[in-house]
mmCIF file of the N, C-alpha and C atoms, coordinates in Angstrom:
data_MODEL
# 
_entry.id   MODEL 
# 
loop_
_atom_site.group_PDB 
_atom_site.id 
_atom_site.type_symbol 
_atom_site.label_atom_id 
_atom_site.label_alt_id 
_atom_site.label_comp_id 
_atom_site.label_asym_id 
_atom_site.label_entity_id 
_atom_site.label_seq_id 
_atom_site.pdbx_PDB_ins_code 
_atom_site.Cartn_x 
_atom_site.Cartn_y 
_atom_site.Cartn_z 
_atom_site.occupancy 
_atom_site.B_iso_or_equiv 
_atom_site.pdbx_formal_charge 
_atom_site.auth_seq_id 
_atom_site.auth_comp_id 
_atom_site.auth_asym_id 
_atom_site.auth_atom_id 
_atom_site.pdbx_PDB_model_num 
ATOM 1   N N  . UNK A 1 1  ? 0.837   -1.179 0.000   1.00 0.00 ? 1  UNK A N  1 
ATOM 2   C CA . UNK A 1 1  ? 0.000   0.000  0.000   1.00 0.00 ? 1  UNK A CA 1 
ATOM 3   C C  . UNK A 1 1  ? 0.887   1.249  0.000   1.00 0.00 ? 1  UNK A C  1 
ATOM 4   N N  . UNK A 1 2  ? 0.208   2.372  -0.823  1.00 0.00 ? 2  UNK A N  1 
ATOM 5   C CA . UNK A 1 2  ? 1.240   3.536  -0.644  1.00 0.00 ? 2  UNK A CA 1 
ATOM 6   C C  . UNK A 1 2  ? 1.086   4.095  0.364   1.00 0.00 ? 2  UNK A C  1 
ATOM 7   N N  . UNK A 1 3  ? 2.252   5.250  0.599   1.00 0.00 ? 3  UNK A N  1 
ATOM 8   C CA . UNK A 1 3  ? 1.802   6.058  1.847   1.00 0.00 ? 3  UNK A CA 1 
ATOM 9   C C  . UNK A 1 3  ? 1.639   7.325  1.039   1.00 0.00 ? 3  UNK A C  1 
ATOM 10  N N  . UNK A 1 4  ? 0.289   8.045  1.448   1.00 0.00 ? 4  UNK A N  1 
ATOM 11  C CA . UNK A 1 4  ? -0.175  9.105  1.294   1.00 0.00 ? 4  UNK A CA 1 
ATOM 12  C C  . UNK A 1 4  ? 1.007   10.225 1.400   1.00 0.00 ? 4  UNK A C  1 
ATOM 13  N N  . UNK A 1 5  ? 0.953   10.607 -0.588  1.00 0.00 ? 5  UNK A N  1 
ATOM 14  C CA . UNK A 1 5  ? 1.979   12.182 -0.304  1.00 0.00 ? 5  UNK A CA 1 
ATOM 15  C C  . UNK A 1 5  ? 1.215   13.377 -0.062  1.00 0.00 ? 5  UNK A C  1 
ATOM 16  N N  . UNK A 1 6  ? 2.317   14.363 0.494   1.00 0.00 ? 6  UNK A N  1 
ATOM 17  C CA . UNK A 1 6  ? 1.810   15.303 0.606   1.00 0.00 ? 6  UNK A CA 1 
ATOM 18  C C  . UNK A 1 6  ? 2.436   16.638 -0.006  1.00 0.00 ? 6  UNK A C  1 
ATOM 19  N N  . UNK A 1 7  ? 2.118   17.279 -1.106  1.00 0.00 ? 7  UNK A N  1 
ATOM 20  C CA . UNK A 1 7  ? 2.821   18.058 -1.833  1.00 0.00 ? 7  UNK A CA 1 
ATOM 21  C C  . UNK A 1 7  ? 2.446   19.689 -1.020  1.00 0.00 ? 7  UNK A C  1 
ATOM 22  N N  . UNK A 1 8  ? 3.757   20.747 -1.171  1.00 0.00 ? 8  UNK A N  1 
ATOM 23  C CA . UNK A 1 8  ? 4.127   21.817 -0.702  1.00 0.00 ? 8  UNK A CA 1 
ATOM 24  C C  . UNK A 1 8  ? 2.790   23.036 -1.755  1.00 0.00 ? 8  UNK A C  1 
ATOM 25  N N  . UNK A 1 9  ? 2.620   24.028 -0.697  1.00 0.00 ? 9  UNK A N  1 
ATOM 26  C CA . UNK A 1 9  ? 1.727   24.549 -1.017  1.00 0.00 ? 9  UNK A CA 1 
ATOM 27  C C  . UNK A 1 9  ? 2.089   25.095 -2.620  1.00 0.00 ? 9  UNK A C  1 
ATOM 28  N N  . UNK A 1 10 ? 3.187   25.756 -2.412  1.00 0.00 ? 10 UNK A N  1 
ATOM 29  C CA . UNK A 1 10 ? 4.002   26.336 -3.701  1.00 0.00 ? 10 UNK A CA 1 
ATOM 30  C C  . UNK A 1 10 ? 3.917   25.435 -5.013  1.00 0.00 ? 10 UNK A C  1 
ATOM 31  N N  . UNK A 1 11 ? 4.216   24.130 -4.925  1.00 0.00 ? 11 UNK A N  1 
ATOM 32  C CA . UNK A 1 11 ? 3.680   23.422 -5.801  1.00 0.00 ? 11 UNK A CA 1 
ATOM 33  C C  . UNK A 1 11 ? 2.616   23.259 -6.191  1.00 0.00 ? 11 UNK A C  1 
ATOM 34  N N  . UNK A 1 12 ? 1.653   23.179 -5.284  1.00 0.00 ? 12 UNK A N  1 
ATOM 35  C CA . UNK A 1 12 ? 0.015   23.449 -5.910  1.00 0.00 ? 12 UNK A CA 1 
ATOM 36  C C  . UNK A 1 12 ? -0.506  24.496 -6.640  1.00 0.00 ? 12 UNK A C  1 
ATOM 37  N N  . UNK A 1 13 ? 0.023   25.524 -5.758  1.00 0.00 ? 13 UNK A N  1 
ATOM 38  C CA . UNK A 1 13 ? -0.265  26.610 -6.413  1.00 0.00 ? 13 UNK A CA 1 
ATOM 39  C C  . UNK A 1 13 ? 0.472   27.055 -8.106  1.00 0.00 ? 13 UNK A C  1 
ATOM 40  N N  . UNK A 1 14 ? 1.056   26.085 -8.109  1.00 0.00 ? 14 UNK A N  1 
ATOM 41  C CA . UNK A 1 14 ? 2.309   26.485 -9.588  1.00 0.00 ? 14 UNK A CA 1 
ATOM 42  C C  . UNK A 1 14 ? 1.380   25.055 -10.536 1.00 0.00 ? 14 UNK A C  1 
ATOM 43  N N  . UNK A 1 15 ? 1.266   24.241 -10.016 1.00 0.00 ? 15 UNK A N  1 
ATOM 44  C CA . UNK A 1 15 ? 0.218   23.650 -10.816 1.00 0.00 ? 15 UNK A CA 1 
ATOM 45  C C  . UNK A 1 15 ? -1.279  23.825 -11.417 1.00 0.00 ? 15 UNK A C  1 
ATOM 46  N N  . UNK A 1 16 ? -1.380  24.371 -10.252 1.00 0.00 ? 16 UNK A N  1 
ATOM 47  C CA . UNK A 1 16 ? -2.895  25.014 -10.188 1.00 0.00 ? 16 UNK A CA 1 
ATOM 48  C C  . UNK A 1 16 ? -3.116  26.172 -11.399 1.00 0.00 ? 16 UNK A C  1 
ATOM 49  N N  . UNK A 1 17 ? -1.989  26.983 -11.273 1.00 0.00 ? 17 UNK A N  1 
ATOM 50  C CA . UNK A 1 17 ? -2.155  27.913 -11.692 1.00 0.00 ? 17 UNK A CA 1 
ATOM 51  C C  . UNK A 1 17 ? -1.588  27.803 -13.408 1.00 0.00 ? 17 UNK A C  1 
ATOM 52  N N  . UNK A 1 18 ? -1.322  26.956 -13.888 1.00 0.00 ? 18 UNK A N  1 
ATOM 53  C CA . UNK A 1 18 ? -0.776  26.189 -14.921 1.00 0.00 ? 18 UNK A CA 1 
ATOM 54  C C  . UNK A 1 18 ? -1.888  25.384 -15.844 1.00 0.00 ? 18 UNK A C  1 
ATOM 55  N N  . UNK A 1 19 ? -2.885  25.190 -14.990 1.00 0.00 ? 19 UNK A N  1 
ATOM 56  C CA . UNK A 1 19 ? -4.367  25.024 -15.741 1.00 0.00 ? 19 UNK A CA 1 
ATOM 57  C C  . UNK A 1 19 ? -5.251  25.736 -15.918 1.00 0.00 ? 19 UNK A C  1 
ATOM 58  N N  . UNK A 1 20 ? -4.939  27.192 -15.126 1.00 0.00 ? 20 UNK A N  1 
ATOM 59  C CA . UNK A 1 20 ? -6.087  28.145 -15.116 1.00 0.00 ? 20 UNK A CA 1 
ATOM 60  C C  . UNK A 1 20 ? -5.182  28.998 -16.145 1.00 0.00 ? 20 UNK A C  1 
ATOM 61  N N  . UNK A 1 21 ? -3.774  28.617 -16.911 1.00 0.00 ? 21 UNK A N  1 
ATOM 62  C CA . UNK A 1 21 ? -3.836  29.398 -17.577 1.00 0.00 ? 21 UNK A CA 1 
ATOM 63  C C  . UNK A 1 21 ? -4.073  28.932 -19.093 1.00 0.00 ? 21 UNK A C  1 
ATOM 64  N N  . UNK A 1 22 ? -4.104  27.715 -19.008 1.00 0.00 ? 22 UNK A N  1 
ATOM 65  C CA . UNK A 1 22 ? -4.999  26.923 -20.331 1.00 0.00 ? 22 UNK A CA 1 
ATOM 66  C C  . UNK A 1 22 ? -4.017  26.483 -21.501 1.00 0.00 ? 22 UNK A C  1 
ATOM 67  N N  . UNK A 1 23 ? -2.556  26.910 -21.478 1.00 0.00 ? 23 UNK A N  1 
ATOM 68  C CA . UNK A 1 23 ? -1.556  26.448 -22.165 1.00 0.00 ? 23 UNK A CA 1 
ATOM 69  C C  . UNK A 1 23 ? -1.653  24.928 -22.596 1.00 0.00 ? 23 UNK A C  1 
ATOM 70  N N  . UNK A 1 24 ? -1.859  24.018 -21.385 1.00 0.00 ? 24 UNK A N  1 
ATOM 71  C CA . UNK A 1 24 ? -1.816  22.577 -21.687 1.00 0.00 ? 24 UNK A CA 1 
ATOM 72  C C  . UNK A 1 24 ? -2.667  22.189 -20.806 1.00 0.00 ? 24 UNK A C  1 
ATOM 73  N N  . UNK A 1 25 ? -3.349  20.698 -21.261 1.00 0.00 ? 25 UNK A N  1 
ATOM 74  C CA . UNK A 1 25 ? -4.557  19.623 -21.124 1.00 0.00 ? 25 UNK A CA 1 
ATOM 75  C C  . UNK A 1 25 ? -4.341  19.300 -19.821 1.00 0.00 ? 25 UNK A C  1 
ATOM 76  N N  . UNK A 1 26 ? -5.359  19.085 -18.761 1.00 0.00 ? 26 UNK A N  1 
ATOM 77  C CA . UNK A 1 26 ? -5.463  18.568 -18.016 1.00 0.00 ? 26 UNK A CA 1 
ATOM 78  C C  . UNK A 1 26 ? -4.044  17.340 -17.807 1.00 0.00 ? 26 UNK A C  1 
ATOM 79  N N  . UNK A 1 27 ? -4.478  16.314 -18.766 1.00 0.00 ? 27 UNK A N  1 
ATOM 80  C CA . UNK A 1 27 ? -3.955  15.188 -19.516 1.00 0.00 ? 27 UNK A CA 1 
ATOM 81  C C  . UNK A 1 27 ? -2.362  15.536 -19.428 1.00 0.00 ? 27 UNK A C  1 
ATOM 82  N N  . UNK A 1 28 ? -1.983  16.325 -19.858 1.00 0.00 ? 28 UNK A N  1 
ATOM 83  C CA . UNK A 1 28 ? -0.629  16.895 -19.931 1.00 0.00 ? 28 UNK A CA 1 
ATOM 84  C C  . UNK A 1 28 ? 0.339   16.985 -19.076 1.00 0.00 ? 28 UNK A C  1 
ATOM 85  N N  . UNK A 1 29 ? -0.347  17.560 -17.743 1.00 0.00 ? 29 UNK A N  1 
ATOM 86  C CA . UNK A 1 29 ? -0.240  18.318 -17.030 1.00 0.00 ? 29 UNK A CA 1 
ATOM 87  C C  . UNK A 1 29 ? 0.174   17.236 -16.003 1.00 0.00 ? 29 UNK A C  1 
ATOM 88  N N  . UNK A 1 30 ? -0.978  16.365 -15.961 1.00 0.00 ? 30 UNK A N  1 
ATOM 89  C CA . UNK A 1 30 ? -0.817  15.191 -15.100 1.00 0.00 ? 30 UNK A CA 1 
ATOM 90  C C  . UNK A 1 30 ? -0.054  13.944 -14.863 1.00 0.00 ? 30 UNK A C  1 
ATOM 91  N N  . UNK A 1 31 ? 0.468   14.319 -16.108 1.00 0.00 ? 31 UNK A N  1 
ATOM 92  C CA . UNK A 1 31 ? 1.515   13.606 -16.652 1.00 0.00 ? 31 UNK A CA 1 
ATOM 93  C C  . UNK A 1 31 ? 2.660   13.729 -16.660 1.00 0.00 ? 31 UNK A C  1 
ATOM 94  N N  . UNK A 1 32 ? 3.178   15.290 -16.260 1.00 0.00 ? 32 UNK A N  1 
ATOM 95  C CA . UNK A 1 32 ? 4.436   16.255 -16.807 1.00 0.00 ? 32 UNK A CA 1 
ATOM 96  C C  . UNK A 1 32 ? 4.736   16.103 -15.034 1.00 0.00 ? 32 UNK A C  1 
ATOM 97  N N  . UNK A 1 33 ? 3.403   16.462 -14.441 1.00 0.00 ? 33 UNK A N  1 
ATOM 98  C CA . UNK A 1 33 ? 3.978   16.829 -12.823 1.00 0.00 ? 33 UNK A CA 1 
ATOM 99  C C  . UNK A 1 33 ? 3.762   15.259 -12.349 1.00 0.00 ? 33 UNK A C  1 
ATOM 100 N N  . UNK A 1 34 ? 3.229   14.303 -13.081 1.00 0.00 ? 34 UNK A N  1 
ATOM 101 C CA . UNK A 1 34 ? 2.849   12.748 -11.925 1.00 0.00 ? 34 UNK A CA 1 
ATOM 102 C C  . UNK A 1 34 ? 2.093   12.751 -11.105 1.00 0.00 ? 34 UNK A C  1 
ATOM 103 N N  . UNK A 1 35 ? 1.010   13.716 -10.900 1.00 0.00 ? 35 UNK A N  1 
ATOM 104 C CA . UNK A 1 35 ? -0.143  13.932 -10.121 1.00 0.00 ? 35 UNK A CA 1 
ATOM 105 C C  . UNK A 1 35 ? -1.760  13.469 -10.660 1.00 0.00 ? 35 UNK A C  1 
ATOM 106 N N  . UNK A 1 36 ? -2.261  12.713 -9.853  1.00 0.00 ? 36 UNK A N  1 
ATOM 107 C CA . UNK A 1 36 ? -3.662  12.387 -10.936 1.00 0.00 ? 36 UNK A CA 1 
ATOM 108 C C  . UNK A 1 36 ? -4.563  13.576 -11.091 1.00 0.00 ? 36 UNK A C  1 
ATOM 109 N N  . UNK A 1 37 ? -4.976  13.378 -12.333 1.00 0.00 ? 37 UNK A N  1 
ATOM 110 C CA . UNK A 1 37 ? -5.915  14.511 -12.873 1.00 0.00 ? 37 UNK A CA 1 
ATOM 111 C C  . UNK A 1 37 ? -6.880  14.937 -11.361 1.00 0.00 ? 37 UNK A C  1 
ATOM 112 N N  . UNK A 1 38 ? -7.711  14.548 -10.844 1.00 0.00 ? 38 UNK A N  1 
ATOM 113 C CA . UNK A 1 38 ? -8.277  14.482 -9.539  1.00 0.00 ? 38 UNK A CA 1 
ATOM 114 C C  . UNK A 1 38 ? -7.996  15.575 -8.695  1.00 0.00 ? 38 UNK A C  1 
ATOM 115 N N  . UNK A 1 39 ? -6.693  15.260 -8.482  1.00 0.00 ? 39 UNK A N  1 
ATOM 116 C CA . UNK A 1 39 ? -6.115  15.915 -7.446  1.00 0.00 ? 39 UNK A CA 1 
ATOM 117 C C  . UNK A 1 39 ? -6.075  17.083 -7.806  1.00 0.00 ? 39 UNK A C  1 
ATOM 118 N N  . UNK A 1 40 ? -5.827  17.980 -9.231  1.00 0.00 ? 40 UNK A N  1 
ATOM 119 C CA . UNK A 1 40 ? -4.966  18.870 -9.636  1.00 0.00 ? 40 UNK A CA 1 
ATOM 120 C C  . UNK A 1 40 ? -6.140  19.660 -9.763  1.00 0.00 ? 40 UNK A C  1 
ATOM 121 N N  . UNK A 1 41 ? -7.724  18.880 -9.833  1.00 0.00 ? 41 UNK A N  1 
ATOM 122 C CA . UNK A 1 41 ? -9.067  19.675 -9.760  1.00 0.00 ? 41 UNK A CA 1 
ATOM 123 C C  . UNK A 1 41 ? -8.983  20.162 -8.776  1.00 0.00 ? 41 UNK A C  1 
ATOM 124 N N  . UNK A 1 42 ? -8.657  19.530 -7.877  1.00 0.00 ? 42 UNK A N  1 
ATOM 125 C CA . UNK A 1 42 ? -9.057  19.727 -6.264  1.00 0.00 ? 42 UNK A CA 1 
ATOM 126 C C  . UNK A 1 42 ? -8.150  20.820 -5.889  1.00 0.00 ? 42 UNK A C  1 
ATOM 127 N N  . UNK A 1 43 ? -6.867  20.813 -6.246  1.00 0.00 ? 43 UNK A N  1 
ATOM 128 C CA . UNK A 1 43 ? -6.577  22.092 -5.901  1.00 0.00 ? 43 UNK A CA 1 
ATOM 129 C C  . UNK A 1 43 ? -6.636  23.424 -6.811  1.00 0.00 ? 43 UNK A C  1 
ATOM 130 N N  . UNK A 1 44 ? -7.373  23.630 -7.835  1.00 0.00 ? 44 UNK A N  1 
ATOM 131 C CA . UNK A 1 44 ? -8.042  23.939 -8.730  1.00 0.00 ? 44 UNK A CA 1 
ATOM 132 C C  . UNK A 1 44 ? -8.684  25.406 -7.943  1.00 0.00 ? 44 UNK A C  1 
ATOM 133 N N  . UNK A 1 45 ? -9.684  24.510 -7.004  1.00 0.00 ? 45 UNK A N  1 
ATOM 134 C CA . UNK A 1 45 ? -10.888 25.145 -6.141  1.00 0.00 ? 45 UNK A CA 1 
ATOM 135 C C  . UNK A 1 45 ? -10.303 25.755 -5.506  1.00 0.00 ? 45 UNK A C  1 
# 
């Protein structure tokens, strides 16, 4: 079983803000940083 990560605010926010600026796909994104699409909604909000 994994153990639950926990990524730095700065990173969220640099991801986050990397979809709100619409350059690249969800898909892309999730792929480039290794984070599931899911998550990257969630910090989205």
């Amino acid at each position: 079983m994994r153990k639950k990560s926990s990524y730095p605010k700065e990173f969220k926010a640099r991801v986050a803000f990397e979809v709100l600026k619409g350059d690249k796909t969800m898909a892309e994104l999730s792929s480039e940083y290794e984070v599931h699409s899911n998550m990257i909604l969630r910090w989205k909000k």
